[in-house]
N, C-alpha and C positions, 0 to 999 in steps of 0.2 A: 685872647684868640677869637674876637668878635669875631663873626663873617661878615662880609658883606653883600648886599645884591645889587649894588651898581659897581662900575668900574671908572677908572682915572685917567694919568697923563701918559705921556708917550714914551718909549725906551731905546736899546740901541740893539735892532734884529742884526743888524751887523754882525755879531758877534757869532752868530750862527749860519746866515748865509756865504759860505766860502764860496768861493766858481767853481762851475764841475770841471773847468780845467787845470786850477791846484790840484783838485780833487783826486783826477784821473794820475795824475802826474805822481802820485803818492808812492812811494816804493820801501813800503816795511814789509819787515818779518812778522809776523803778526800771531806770537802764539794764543791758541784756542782751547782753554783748558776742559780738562773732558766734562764739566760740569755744563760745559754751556752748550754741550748737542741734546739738553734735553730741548724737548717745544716751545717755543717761543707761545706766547699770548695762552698762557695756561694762569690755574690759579698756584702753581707752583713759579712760575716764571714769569710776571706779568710783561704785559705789551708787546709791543709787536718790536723784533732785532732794531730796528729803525729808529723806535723811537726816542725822544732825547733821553729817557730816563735810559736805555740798554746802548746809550753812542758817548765813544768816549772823544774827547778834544785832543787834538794834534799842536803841539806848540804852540799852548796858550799865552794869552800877555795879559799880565795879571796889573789893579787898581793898584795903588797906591794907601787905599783906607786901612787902616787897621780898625778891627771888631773891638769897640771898647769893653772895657771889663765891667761889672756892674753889681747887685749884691750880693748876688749867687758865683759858684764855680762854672764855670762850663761841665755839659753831660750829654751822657750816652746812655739811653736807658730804653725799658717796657715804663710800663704804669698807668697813675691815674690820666696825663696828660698823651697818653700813646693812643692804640688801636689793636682789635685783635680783624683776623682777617678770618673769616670764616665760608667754608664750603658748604653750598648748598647739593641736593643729590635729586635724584629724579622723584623719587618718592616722600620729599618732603611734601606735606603742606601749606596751602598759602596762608601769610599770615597780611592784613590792614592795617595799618602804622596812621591814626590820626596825627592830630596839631598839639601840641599840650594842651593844658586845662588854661580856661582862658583865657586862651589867645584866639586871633582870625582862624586859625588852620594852623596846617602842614605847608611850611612855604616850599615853591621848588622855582630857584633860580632859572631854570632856562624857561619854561612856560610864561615867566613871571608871576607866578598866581598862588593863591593858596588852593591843595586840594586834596582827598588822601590818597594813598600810595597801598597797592594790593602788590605784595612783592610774589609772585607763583610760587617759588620753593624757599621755603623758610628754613634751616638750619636749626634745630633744638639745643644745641651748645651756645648760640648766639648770649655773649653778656657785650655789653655796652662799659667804656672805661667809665670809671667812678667820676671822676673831676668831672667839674660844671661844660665841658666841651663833649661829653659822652658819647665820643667816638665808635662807630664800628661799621666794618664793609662787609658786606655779602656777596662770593662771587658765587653767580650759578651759569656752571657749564651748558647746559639748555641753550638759553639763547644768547649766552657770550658776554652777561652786563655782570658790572661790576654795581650795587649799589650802596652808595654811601653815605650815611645818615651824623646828621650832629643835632647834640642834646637826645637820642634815644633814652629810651627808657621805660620800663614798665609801671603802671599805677593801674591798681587794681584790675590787675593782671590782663590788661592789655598795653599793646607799645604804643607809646606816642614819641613824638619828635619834633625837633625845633624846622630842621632843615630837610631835603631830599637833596640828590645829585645822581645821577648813573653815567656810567662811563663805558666803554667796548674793554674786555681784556684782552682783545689783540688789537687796539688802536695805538695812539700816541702816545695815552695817560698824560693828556693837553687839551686844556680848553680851547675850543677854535675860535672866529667869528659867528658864526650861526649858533651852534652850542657851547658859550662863552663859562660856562660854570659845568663841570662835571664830576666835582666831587666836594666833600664837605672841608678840606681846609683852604684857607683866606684866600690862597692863591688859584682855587677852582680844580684843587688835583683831588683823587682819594686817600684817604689816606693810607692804601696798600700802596702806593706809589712811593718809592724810594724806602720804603720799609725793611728794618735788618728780619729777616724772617726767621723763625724757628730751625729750620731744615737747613739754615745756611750758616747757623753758627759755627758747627763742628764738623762742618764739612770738609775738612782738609785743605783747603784752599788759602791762600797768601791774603785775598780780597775777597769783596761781595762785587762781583762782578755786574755793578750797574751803579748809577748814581745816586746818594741816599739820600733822606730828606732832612730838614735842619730848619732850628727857627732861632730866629732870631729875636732881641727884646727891642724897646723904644732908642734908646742910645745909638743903635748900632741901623736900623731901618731907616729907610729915606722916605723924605714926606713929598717930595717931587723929583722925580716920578715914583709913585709908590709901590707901581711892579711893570716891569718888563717881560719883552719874551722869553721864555714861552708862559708866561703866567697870565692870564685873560682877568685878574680881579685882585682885591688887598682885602685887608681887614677896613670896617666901615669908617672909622675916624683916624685912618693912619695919616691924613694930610694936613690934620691936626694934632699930632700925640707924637710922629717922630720926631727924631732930630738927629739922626743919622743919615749914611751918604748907600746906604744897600737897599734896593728895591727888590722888592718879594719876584722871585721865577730867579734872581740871579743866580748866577754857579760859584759856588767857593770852592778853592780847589788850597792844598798845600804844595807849593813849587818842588819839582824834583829832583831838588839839593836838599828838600829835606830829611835828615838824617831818621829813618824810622827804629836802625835797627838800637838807636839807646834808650827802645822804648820798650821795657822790660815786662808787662803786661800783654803778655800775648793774644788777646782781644781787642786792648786795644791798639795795639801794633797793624791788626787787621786793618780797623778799621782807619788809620793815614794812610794805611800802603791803597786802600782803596781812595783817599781822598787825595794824593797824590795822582789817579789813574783817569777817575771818573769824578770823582769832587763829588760834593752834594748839593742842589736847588734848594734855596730860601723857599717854603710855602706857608710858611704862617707865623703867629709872634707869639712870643710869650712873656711872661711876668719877672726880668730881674735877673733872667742867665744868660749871660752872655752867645753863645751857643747852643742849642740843645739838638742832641740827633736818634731819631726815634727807632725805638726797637720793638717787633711784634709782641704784645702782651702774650705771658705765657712763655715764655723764651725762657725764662732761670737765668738770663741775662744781669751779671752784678757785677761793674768794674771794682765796687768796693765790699766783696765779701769779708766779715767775719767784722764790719763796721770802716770807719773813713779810714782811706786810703791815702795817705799826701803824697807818695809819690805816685800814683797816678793823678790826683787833684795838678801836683807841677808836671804833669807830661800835657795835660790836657789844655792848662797858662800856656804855657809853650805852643802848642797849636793855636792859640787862638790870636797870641801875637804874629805866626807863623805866615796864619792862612788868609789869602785875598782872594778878591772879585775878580772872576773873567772879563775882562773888555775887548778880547779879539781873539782868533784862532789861525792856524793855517788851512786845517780842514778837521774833519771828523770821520770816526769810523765808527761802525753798527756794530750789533754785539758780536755778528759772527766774523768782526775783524776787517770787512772790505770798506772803502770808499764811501760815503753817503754826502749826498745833498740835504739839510735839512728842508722840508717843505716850505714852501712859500707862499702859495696860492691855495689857498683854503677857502670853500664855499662862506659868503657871507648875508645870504639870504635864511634868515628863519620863517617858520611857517606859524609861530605864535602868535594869539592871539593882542587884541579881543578883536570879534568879527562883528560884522552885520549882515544880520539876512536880509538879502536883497528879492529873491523869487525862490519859488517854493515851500516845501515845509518845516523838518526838521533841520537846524542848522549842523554844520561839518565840526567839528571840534578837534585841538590841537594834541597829538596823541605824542610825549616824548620822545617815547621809546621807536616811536617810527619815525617821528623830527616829520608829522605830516598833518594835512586835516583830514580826519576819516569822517567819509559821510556814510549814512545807512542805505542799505537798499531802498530805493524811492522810485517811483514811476515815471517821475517830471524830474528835470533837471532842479539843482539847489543853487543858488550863485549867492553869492556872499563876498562885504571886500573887509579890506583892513585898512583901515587912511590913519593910523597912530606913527607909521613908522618906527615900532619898533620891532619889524622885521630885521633892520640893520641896527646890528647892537654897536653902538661908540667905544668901541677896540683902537685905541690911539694908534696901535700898531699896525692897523688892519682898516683903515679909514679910507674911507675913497676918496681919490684924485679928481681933479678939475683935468678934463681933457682926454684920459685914460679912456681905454677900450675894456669893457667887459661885455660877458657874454652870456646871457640868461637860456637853460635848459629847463625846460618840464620834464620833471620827473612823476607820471602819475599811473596809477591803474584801473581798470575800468572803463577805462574810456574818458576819466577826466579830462579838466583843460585847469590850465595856469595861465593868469594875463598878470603883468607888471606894468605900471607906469612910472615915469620919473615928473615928478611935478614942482614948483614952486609950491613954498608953505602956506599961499594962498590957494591955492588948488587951482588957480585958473588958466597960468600957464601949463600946457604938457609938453614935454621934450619928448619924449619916450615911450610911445605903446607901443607893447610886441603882440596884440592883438591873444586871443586863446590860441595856447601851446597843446598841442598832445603831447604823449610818452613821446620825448626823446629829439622833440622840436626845439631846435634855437635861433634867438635874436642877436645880433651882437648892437653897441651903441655906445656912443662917448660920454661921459660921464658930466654935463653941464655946467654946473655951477654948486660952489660950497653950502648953499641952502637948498638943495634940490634934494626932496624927499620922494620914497616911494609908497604907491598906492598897491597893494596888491589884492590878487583876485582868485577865488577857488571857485572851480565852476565842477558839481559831483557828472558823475556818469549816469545812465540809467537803465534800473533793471537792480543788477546784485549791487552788492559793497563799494566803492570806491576809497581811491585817496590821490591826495596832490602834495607834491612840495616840489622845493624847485633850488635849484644851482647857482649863482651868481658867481664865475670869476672874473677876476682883473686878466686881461690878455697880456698886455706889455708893461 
């Protein structure tokens, strides 16, 4: 379950984008069982009705692959390879999470950097899973992030960790372009994302009403493409170690001919009828079981109480010969049942570093959780550029067009400005300056040539605080 921090080849968004005029044309009955009028983007509910984890597929058409078998059984479990999901409250404490012992740092995939992580409200229940992936997320209602840590752990009685990631609990629980990693498994999710939770075991309910999560081993992963949408990243060497034909973000779903009810384990009977409805997304790999689908640590979750279970071990062969790969839909419906468009045009401009100071004093620095550069109150302007391009992260999925129309917004406060340029990799042709932007100003321009990189620019405000980031979409 390496992670990784760059990303790969390209996949088939098809499978997601339906027309909103299928869309509209949809004409079900759509029951809405009472469990799902609670709130959407809670830590009891994550993300937002919308998102692909809370949308289910309409007449899918499923791969062809079968998940091969491998040394282990297929499973459904909590444990050392799971996650526990923990609530932060207003009166916690903050707790500093360094790098391990070491190492560079605390890495955090979207800044691209190492550097530590002060989380505001800490939870005092907070354990980290045992296994070497030492997963756990922190949601805190405050300010709506979810964050998600791998390899945590305490030594000498402080936390360190391998990874950081934070994510919105009412966003997509998806990596974009701009913020392509925002959580700690392979495929850039939380690991609260598709998670069987506590609260939803015995809740009376046929399904867990969302999509769950699932991983897959080397046999059954694909080493080109090694993840698709919605998944923004894989594990570091999968383009070397699969040999399988399933790319991590795919949807497994069991066809709904499948017969759930000769499935005498009424947990897990739940959980086909819900992979029959909603399926569960590939996000990560594992060592040797053919499928694995994760249950919130702490759950009392045990398909094989009282010791091994074989008929559940053969109901769960049975699925695994069962269940395939989504490769197209008619359309999709959100949690609360209606019609959705999956998103498509997702900002592709980050505001990460590294900069240079150009004039002035202290330089602006790249703040995650705002996706901005915050500069200090300063008397003179601060201007600073970025010529790394890696504002534009290489999201195969999400790549820019030769000839396309996009259209760049400043989003800043203070009084900042934003300027972007499109250049050749020699710097010396420019296609593209949109000269300094204020809050709310845009450029539109066609998109040049397949090696046309951009330069970007933070120019502070002056007097109080500032910040700038900025917008990039594809128009057509």
């Amino acid at each position: 379950m390496k992670k990784t921090f760059v990303c790969s080849q390209s996949h088939l968004k098809s499978v997601f984008f339906a027309s909103a005029a299928v869309l509209a044309g949809l004409l079900f009955a759509v029951p809405v069982h009472a469990a799902d009028t609670a709130q959407w983007g809670t830590y009891g509910k994550p993300f937002a009705a919308t998102s692909p984890w809370n949308s289910r597929p309409v007449a899918p058409v499923f791969d062809d692959f079968v998940i091969p078998a491998s040394t282990y059984k297929p499973g459904v479990a909590g444990g050392e390879w799971s996650t526990g999901v923990f609530l932060a409250h207003a009166g916690d404490a903050p707790v500093t999470v360094t790098g391990l012992p070491k190492t560079q740092g605390l890495w955090d995939p979207d800044a691209e950097a190492f550097h530590d992580v002060t989380v505001p409200r800490w939870p005092a229940d907070v354990v980290a899973a045992s296994a070497s992936d030492g997963h756990a997320d922190i949601v805190d209602p405050v300010t709506g992030i979810v964050h998600s840590f791998w390899q945590l752990k305490k030594v000498n009685g402080k936390w360190v960790a391998a990874q950081y990631a934070w994510t919105r609990i009412d966003g997509r629980g998806w990596g974009d372009p701009a913020q392509y990693f925002q959580g700690s498994r392979a495929a850039g999710v939380p690991t609260a994302a598709g998670l069987i939770r506590k609260h939803e075991i015995n809740d009376g309910d046929t399904m867990y009403r969302h999509a769950l999560a699932m991983s897959l081993t080397y046999n059954a992963l694909s080493p080109n493409p090694t993840y698709i949408f919605p998944a923004t990243s894989a594990d570091t060497d999968a383009a070397k170690t699969n040999t399988g034909k399933i790319p991590e973000g795919a949807l497994m779903m069991l066809p709904a001919s499948y017969d759930t009810q000769k499935i005498i384990n009424p947990d897990l009977r739940k959980v086909a009828e819900t992979l029959k409805t909603y399926g569960a997304y590939v996000v990560d790999r594992n060592f040797g079981t053919p499928f694995f689908i994760y249950v919130e640590n702490g759950a009392g979750f045990d398909l094989h109480k009282g010791g091994w279970n074989k008929t559940v071990a053969d109901d769960l062969e049975r699925m695994r010969v069962a269940m395939r790969q989504v490769t197209a839909v008619q359309g999709w419906l959100d949690g609360n049942g209606k019609p959705v468009v999956p998103q498509k045009k997702m900002n592709l401009l980050s505001m990460r570093g590294p900069w240079q100071l150009q004039t002035g004093g202290t330089a602006g620095t790249f703040d995650t959780w705002q996706q901005a550069v915050v500069f200090p109150a300063t008397g003179t302007r601060i201007a600073q550029g970025n010529y790394s391009s890696r504002g534009l992260h290489s999201l195969a999925w999400a790549a820019v067009e030769v000839g396309k129309t996009y259209r760049l917004t400043a989003k800043t406060t203070g009084d900042a400005k934003l300027r972007l340029q499109v250049r050749e990799p020699s710097g010396t042709s420019v296609h593209f300056d949109s000269g300094e932007l204020g809050n709310g100003e845009s450029k539109s321009f066609s998109w040049p040539s397949k090696t046309a990189i951009v330069y970007v620019y933070a120019i502070s405000g002056v007097g109080g605080p500032s910040t700038v980031r900025g917008e990039l979409l594809q128009q057509d």
